[in-house]
N, C-alpha and C positions, 0 to 999 in steps of 0.2 A: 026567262030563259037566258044562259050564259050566250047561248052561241045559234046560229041558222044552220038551216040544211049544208050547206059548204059555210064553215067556219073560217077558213082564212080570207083575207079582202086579197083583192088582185096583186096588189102590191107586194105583200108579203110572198102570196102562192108564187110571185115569180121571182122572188129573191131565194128562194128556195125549189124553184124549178120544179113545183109539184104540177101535174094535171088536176085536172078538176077531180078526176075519178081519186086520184091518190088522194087528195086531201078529206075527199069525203068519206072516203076509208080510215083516214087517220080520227074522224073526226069521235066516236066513241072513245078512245085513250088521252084524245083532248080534253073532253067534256068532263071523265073520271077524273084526270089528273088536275086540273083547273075546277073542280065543284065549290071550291071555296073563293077563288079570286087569285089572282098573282098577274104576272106581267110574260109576254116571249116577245124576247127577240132577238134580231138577226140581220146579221151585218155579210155585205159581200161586194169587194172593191171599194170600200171605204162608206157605200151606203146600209144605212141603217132603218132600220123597221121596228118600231115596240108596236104592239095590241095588248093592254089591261084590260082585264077581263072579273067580272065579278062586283066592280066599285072599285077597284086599286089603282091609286093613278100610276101613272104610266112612270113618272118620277119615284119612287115609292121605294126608302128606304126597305133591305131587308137582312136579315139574319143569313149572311154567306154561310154558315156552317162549315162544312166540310173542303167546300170550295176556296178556301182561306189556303189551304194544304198548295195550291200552284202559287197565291202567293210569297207561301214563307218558300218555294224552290229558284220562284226570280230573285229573291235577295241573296239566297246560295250562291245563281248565278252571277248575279250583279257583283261579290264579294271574292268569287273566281275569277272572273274577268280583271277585277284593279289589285290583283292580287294578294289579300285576304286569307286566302282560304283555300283548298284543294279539296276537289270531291274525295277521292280517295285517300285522304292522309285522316288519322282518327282526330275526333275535337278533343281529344286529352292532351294531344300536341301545343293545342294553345295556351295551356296551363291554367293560373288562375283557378278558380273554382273548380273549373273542367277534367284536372289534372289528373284526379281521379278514376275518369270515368272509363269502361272497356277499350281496349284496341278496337273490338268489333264494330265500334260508335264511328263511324266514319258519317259526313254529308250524305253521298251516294246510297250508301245502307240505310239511311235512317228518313230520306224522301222518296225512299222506295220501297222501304215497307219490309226490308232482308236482314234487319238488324239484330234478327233474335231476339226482338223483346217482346210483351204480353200488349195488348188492346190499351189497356188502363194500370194505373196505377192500384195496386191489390187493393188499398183502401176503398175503392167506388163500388166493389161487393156491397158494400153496407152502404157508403153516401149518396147511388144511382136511388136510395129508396129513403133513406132520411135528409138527403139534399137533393131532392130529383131535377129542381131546375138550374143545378149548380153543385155538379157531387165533384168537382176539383177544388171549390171554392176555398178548402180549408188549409190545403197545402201552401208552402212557401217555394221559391223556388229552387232551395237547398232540400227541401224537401221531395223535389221531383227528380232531381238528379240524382238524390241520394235511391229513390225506386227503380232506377236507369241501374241504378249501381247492383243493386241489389238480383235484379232478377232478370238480368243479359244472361243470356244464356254463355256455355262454353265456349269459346270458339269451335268450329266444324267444317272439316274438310270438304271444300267447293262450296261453302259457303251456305247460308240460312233459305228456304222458301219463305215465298211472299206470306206475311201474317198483318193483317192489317191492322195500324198501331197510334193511335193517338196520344199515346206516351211519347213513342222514336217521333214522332213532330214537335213534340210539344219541348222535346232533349234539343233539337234543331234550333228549332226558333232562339231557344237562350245560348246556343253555342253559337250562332249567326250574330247574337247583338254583341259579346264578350267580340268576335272577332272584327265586329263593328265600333271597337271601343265605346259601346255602351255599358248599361249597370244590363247585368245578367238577371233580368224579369221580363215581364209581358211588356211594362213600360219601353226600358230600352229594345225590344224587339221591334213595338210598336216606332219609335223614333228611328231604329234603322231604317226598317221595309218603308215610312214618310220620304227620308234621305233617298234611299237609292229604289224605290220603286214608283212609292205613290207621287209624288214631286215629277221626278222625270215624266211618266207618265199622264201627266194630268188627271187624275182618279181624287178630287176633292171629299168626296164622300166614304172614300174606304179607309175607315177606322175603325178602333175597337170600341170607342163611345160611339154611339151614332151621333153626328152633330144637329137631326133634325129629327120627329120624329119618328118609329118603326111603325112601318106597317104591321097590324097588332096580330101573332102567331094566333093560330088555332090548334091545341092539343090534344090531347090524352082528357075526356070527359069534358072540352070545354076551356082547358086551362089557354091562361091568356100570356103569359108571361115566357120575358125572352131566356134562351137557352148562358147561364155564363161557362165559362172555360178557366178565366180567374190563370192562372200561371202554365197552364198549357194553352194560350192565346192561339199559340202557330200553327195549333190543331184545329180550329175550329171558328177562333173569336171575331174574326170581320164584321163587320158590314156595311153593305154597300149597293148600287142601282143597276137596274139591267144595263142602263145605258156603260156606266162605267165597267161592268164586265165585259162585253161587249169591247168598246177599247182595249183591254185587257187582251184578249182575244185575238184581237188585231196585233196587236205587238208582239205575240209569237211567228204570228205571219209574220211580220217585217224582220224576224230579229230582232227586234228592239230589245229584249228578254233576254238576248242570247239563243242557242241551240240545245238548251240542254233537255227538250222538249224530246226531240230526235231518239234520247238515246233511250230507246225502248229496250228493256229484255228480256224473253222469255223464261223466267226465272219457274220454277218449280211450285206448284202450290197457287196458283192464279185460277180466279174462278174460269167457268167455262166460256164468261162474257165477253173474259180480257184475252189478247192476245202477247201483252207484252207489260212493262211497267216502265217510267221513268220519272226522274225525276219531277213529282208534282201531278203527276197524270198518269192515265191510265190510256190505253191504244186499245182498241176495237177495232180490225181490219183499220180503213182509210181514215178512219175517225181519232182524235185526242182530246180524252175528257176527264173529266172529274165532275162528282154530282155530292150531294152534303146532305145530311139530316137534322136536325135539331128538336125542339119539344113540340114545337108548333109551325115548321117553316121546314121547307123541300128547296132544294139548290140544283142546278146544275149548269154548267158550261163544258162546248164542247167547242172545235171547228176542226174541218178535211184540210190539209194543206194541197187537197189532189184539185177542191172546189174553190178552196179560198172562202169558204162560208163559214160564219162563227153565229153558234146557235147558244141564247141563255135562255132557263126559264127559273123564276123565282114563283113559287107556286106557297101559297096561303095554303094551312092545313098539314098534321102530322100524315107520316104515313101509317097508311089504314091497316087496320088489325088484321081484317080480312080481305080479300081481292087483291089485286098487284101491288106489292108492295116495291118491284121493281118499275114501278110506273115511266116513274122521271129519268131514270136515265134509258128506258126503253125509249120515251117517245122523240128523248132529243138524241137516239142514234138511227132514227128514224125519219128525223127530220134533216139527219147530217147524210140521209142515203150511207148508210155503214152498215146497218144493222147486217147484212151479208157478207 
């Protein structure tokens, strides 16, 4: 068995102030969501809690997925702050490559999901099933701007509702590194967000190679293999350890990040879960998160600025065909006391 009659150890239960009753209430959404293995933890005042669960050590590289999306908005922020870059001014302004691209392509629009653009790039119609662990793999990154280009919508008075867009990230990421004076690819992305996020930081392990092994995903029939993103990196491609998320976490508390965490807004077209959107995250009443999926690996990071608690869980296992497929970011706004 993964887990006891109360699954969390004291330590935990009181870094997150649950009673016994609550935790044992939690503990079925635990037990679904964690059936394969993965890692939770949770930091509040600077201390920290991991529990692996399943065989997965507590160390255990994982496929960030989705949860990569707050890091490509700290390097926005990092690039606005020394002056770089403006949320609101379009990345066509920086020329170069980019010069082409919509007025509507602004930072702000485009980590926020308002940019008017489609989910994917049209071409993963066909490569989500003839490249399934890797349907960006084939583009360049002239190639994905040139899809930015292509099918931006008009511009529209008051602006675009939320459509959630792994394109408008993946547009980000390489308009971040050009304004990073990097080469416009995953590479120079990846060398900016080192420079001004993972460095300052101290986040060794958050890269787009793993430098150690991956804790081996669980998929679709068994599959074993890691998810790639290939030139839409900014959308998806990290990875990294609960523990380094976790810091991560922490450095929005502090600022360390900047505030651009803050500016939530209730933009049009938000599921019924979210309250608001901002750059990098997603708002749920008192709660700020973001959760990932990939072919074989579940993400999420959350923390309350109201509690000071930062909750991750890196969960072994796609999510499931059937039953909640909103598992993981149910149970870590649950665990952030948000879920109301």
């Amino acid at each position: 068995m993964l887990f006891s009659p109360a699954p969390f150890p004291p330590p935990l239960r009181a870094l997150l102030n649950l009673s016994e009753a609550e935790a044992r209430a939690l503990a079925p959404l635990l037990r679904q969501t964690f059936r394969r293995g993965g890692v939770l933890g949770v930091s509040r005042g600077g201390e920290r809690r991991l529990m692996a669960l399943g065989g997965v050590p507590e160390s255990g590289v994982f496929e960030l997925a989705s949860v990569t999306k707050p890091f490509t908005a700290a390097l926005a922020s990092a690039l606005v702050r020394e002056g770089w870059l403006e949320w609101d001014v379009p990345l066509a302004a920086l020329g170069g490559p980019l010069r082409r691209l919509p007025r509507t392509l602004t930072p702000s629009a485009l980590a926020t999901h308002t940019a008017g653009l489609p989910p994917h790039p049209a071409r993963t119609a066909l490569t989500t099933f003839t490249r399934f662990a890797d349907p960006y793999g084939g583009m360049s990154p002239a190639d994905v701007l040139a899809s930015a280009r292509r099918w931006a919508r008009p511009p529209q008075r008051g602006g675009f509702p939320f459509a959630y867009s792994n394109l408008g990230a993946g547009v980000l990421a390489l308009g971040l590194a050009h304004a990073a004076g990097e080469d416009v690819s995953a590479a120079g992305y990846e060398r900016a967000l080192r420079r001004h996020v993972i460095l300052p930081l101290g986040l060794p392990d958050v890269a787009l190679t793993p430098v150690r092994e991956v804790v081996t995903p669980y998929g679709l029939l068994g599959g074993r293999e890691v998810t790639g993103f290939a030139q839409l990196a900014g959308a998806g491609g990290l990875f990294g350890t609960a523990a380094e998320l976790l810091r991560f976490g922490e450095a929005h508390l502090s600022a360390e990040v900047g505030r651009h965490w803050q500016d939530a807004r209730p933009v049009a077209g938000l599921p019924p879960l979210y309250t608001g959107a901002a750059p990098g995250w997603f708002h749920s009443g008192a709660a700020v998160w973001h959760d990932g999926i990939a072919r074989g690996t579940r993400t999420a990071l959350g923390f309350s600025p109201r509690s000071g608690v930062v909750v991750t869980l890196l969960v072994r296992g796609a999510a499931p065909v059937l039953g909640v497929r909103a598992g993981v970011p149910l149970l870590l706004l649950r665990l952030l006391k948000a879920e109301g």
